[in-house]
N, C-alpha and C positions, 0 to 999 in steps of 0.2 A: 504494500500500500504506500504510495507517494502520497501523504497527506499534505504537504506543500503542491503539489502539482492540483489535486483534488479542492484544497483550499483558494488556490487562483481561479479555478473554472466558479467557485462559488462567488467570486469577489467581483471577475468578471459581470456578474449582472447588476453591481450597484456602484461602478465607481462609472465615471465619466471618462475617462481616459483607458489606453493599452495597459493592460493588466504587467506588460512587458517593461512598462517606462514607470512602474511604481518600483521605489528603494525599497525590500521587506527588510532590511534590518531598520529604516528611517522609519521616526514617527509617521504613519499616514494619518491622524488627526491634524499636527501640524501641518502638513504640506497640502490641508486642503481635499485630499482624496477622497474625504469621507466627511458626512458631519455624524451629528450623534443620534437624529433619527435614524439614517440610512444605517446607523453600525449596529443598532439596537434588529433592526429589518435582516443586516445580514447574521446577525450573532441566532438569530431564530433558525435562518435557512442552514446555520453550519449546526445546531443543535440538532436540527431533521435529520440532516446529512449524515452525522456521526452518531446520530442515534444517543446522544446522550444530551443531559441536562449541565448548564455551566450557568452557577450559581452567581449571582450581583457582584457579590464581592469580589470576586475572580477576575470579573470585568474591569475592575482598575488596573490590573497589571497588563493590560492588551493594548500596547503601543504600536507595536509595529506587525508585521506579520509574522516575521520572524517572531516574536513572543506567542501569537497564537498558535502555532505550528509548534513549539514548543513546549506549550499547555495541552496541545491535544496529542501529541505524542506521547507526552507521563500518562494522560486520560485512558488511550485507547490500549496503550502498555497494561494496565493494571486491569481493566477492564477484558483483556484476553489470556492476562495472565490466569 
């Protein structure tokens, strides 16, 4: 499973731009790519996607993509573990 590759195809339908021309290690809040409805709209579609629940509080550490990818790797680890 490329959950980073999986995570762009999800991201792909809510940013405005090539999913190709976003930094994942860069904040995408600061640079614009997203606002905080739109993140809340994708954090739903990546919760269907992955079949799990990701808690409020969680959601403060998701700056970049790289962090989400990151968070859903320890997630999906423990979860098949």
């Amino acid at each position: 499973m490329d959950i980073k590759k999986e995570l762009l195809d999800i991201l792909q339908d809510y940013v405005e731009m090539p999913v190709e021309e976003i930094d994942t290690a860069g904040s995408f809040r600061e640079e614009g790519a997203i606002d905080s409805f739109v993140f809340i709209e994708m954090v739903s579609a990546i919760e269907e996607h992955f079949g799990i629940s990701i808690p409020n509080a969680d959601l403060i550490g998701f700056r970049s993509i790289d962090d989400i990818v990151a968070y859903l790797s320890g997630r999906l680890e423990v979860a098949t573990a």
